[in-house]
DRENKOL-557931 format. One line per field, with one value per residue (C-alpha): residue number from 1; residue in one letter; x, y, z. Coordinates in pm, 1 decimal. Each point is the difference from the previous one (the first is absolute). Layout:
<tornus>
num <- (NUM/...)
residuo <- (a/...)
c1 <- (X/...)
c2 <- (Y/...)
c3 <- (Z/...)
</tornus>
This chain:
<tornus>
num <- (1/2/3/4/5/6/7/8/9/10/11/12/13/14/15/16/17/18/19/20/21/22/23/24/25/26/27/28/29/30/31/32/33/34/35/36/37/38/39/40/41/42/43/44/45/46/47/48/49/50/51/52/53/54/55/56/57/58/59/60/61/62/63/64/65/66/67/68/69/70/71/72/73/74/75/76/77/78/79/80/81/82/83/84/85/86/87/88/89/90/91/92/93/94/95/96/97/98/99/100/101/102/103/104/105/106/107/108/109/110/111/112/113/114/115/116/117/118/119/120/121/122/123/124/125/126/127/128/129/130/131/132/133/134/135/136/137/138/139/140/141/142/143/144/145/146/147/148/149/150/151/152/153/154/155/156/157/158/159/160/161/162/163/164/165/166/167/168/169/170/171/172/173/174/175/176/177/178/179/180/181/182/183/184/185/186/187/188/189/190/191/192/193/194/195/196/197/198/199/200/201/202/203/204/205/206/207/208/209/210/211/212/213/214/215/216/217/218/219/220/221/222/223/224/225/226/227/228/229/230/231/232/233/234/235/236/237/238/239/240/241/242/243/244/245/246/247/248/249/250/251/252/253/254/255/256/257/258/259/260/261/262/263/264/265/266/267/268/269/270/271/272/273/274/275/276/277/278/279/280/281/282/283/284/285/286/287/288/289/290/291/292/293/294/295/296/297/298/299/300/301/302/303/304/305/306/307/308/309/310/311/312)
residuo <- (x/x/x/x/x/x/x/x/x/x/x/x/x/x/x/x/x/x/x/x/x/x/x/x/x/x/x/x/x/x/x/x/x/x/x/x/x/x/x/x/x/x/x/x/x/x/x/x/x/x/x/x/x/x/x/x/x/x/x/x/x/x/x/x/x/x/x/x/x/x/x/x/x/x/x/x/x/x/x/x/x/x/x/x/x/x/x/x/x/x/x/x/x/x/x/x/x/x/x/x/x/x/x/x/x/x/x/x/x/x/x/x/x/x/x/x/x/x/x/x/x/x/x/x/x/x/x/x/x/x/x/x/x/x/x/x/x/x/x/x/x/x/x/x/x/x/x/x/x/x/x/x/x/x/x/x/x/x/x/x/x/x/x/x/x/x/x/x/x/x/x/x/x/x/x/x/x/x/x/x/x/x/x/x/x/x/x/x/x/x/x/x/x/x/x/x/x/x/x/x/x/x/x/x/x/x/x/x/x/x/x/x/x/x/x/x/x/x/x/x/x/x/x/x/x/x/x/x/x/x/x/x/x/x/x/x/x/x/x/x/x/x/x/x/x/x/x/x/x/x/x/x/x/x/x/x/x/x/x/x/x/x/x/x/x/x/x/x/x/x/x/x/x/x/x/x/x/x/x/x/x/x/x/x/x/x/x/x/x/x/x/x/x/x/x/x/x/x/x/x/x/x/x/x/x/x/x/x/x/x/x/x)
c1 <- (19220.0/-161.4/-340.3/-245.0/-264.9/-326.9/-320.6/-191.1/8.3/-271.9/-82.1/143.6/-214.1/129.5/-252.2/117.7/-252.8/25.6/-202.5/-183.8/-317.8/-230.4/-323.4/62.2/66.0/417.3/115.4/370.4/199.1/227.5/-57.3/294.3/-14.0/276.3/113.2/-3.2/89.3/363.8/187.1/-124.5/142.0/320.6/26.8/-89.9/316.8/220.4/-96.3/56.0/388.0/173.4/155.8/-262.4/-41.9/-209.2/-304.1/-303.4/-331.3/-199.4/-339.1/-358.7/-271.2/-357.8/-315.4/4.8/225.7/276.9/-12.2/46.2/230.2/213.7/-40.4/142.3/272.1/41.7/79.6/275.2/148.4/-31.3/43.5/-280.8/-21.1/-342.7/-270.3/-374.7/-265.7/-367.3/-55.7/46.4/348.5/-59.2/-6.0/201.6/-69.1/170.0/-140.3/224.3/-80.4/242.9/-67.3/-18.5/259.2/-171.8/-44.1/-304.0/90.4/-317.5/142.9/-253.5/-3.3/200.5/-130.1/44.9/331.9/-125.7/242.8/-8.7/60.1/296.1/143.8/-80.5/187.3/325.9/54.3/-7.6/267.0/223.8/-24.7/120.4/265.0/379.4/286.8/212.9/-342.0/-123.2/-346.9/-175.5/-270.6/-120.6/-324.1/-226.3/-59.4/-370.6/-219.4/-33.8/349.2/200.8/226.8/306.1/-92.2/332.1/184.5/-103.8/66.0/365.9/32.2/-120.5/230.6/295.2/303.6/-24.0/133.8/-297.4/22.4/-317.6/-116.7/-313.8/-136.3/-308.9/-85.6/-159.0/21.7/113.1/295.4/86.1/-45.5/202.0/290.9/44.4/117.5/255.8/-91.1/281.1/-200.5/-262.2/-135.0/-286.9/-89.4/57.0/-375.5/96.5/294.7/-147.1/-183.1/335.1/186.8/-261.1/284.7/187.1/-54.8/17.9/-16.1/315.2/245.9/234.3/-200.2/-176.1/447.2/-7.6/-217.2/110.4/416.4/-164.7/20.0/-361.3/15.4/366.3/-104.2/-202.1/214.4/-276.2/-206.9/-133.5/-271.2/-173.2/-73.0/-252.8/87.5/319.9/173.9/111.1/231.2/160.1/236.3/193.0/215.3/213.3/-56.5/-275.5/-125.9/-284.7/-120.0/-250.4/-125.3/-68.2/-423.3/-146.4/-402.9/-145.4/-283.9/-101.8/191.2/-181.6/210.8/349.2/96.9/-30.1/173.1/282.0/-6.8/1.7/304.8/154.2/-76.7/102.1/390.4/108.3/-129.2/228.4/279.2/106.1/34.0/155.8/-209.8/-83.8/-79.5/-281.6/-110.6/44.4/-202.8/-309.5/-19.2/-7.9/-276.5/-218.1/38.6/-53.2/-327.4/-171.7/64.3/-280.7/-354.5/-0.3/259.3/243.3/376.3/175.8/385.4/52.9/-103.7/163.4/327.0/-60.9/-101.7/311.4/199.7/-127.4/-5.1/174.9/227.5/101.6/224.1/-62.2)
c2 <- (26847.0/-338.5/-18.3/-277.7/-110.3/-27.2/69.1/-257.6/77.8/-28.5/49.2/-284.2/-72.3/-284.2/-133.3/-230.1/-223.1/-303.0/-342.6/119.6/-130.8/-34.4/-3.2/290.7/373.1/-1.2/345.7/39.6/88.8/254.3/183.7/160.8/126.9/91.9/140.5/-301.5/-146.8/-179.8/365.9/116.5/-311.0/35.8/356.8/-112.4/-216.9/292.9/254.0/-290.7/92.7/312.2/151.7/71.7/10.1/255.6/-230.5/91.9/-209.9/42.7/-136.8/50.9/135.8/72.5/107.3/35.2/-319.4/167.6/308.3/-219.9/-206.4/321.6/89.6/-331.2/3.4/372.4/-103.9/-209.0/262.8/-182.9/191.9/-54.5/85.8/-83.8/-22.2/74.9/-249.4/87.4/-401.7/-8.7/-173.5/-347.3/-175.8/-303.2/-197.3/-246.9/-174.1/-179.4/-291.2/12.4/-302.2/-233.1/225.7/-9.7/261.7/140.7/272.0/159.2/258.1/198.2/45.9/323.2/244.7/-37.3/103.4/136.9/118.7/355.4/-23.9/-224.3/259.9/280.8/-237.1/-69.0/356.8/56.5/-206.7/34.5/370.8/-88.2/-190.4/130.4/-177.2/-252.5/11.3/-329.6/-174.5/-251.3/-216.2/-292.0/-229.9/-64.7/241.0/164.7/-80.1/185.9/0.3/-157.6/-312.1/244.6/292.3/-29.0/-83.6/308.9/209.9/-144.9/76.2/381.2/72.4/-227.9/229.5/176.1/-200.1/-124.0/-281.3/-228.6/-241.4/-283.8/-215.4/-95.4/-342.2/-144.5/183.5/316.2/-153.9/-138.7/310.8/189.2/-253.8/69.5/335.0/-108.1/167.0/64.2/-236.5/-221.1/-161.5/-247.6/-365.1/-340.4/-17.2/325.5/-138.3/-277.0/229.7/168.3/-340.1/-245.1/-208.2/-57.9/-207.0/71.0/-255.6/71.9/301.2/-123.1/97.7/329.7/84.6/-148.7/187.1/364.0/-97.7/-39.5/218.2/52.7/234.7/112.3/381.8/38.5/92.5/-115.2/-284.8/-84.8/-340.2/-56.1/-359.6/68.2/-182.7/-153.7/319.5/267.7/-79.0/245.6/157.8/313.9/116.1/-328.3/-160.8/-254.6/-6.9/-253.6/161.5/-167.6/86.9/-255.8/-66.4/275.6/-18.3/233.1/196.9/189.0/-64.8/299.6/202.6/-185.6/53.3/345.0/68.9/-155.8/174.1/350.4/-132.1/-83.4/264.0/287.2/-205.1/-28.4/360.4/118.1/-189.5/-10.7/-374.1/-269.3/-231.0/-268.9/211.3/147.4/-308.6/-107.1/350.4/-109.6/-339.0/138.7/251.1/-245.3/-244.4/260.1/81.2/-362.3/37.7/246.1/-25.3/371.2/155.4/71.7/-87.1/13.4/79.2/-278.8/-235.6/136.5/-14.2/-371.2/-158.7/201.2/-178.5/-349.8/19.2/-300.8/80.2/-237.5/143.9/-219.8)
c3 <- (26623.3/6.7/-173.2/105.3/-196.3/114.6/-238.6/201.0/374.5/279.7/359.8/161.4/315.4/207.7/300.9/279.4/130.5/244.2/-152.9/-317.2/-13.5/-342.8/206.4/319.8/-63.7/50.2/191.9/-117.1/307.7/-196.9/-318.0/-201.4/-328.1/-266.4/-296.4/-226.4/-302.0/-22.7/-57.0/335.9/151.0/-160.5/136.9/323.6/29.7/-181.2/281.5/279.8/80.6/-19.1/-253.1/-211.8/-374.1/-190.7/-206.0/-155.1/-26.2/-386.2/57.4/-79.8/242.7/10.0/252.2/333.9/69.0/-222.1/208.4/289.8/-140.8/-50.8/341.2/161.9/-240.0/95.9/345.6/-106.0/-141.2/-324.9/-336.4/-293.4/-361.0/-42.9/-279.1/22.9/-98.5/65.3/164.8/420.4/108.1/108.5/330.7/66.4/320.2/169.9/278.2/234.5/221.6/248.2/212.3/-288.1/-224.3/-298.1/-250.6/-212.0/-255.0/-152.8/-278.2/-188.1/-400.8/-123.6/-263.8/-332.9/-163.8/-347.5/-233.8/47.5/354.9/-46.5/-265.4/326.9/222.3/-213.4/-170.9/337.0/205.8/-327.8/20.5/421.9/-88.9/-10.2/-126.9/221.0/206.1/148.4/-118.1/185.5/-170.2/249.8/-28.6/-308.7/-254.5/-0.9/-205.8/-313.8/15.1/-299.2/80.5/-105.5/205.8/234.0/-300.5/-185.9/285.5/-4.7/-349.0/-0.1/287.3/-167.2/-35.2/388.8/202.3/157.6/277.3/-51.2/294.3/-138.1/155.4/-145.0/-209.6/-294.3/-342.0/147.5/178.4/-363.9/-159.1/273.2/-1.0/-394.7/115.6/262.2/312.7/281.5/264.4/-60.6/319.9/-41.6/205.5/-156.9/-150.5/-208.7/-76.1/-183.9/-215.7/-147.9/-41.3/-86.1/-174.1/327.7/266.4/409.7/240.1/223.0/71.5/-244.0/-348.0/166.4/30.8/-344.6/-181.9/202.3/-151.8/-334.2/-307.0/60.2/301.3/-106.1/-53.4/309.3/321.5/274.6/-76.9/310.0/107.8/271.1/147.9/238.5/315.3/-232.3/44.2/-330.5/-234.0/-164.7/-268.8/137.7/-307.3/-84.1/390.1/38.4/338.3/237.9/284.4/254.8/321.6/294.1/-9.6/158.0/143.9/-297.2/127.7/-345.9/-323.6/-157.7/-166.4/106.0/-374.5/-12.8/342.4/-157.5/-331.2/200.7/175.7/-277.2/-172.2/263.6/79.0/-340.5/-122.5/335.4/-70.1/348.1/-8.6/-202.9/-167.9/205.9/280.8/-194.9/-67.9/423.0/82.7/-251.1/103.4/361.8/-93.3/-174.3/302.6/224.3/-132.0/-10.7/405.7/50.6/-82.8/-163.1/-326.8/256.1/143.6/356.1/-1.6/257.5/-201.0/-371.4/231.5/91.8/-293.9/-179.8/188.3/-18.4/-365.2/-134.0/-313.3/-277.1/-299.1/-315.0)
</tornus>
């Protein structure tokens, strides 16, 4: 079972207009609303392809929104372990102007995570969790949450074989690296943040710093470049992947796309390394094509072929 974490989710409601205006009332031309948070997008990209893995989602929910949030995940068919709190589920809305292809994200503030509702949440998801079970932490901790919450997670569970995935940054990507997760996945900004004593300014130190002693113990350490590509460690192989520029419609959620591919291939282990690494690049890429969380197998089966490949 893979267990995603996701205390702080919302409705994600994502409106397509043509030429926003500040002054005139602006009539979105198509509406579409989501389960949301970065969890749901990560199980959007797992359930993309057949076969299919078995994943749960632990989040928080409240009011009338978290009823309907259940019922959109509910038609995906996706799985929740979920936690009452008496404050309605947010809205998130982003507004897309498509003829000038720019982007407005308007998220609304979450409830308050006290500390009796974070105890609720985590007796919780440990109580869920098996050993050699999967757990997925992505984004920023909550707040109320302690820098060290993913790290004392890892060290309750240490001892069962459990196969963490973080990518989050700041103190709690510190805290979690201390406890040598299987795959950390985080972009070059958040890398900075873990090894403030290196520098970066070309592929040759990012390959530096992931053959160092530093990252020895931790299998998958994987970087994104943004439009430079990934870079990546894959056990002892260190790997640059790029794609050829693509025209990005809505980078929204292009992290977590990949994560869920990466994710789903290497808890299959159907394919070697750096074809996981091909299939979540492709998925990412594949999403920034669309103007909705969403991917077309044409175009995962293009840009997995274009990708360009350099072994370091």
């Amino acid at each position: 079972m893979i267990h995603l974490i996701c205390p702080n989710p919302a409705i994600d409601r994502t409106l397509l207009v043509e030429d926003f205006s500040e002054a005139l009332p602006n009539r979105p031309y198509d509406v579409r609303e989501f389960a949301g948070g970065k969890s749901f997008n990560v199980a959007y990209a797992m359930d993309f392809e057949k076969p299919s893995v078995p994943y749960c989602i632990h989040t928080i929910l409240g009011g009338r929104n978290g009823a309907y949030l259940q019922e959109l995940a509910l038609k995906k068919d996706i799985q929740l372990q979920t936690t009452t709190v008496d404050i309605n589920t947010r809205f998130c809305n982003i507004i897309v102007d498509t003829k000038n292809e720019k982007i407005y994200p308007i998220y609304e503030n979450s409830f308050v995570l006290d500390a009796a509702l974070l105890k609720t949440f985590t007796d919780q998801l440990l109580h869920a969790i098996q050993p050699k079970d999967m757990v997925v932490f992505s984004g920023s901790l909550m707040k109320g949450m302690p820098d060290d919450y993913i790290a004392q997670i890892q060290a309750q569970l240490k001892g069962q074989e459990i196969r963490f995935f973080v990518d989050t940054s700041g103190p709690a990507l510190v805290e979690a690296y201390k406890e040598k997760p299987e795959v950390i996945k985080i972009n070059d900004e958040e890398l900075c943040d873990l090894a403030p004593d290196f520098s970066f300014n070309a592929l040759a130190d990012y390959a530096s710093f992931l053959k160092s002693e530093a990252v020895a113990a931790i299998p998958y350490f994987i970087v994104t470049l943004g439009s430079k590509g990934v870079i990546a460690k894959l056990n002892k192989q260190i790997y640059h992947l790029s794609v050829p520029p693509v025209h990005a419609k809505n980078p929204i959620a292009c992290g977590d796309f990949f994560l869920g591919g990466l994710v789903k291939y290497l808890t299959l282990e159907q394919l070697e390394d750096l074809d996981v690494l091909k299939k979540a690049i492709s998925y990412s890429t594949a999403n920034v094509l669309n103007w909705f969380p969403e991917m077309k197998q044409a175009d995962i089966d293009q840009i997995n072929q274009e990708i360009i490949i350099q072994h370091l």
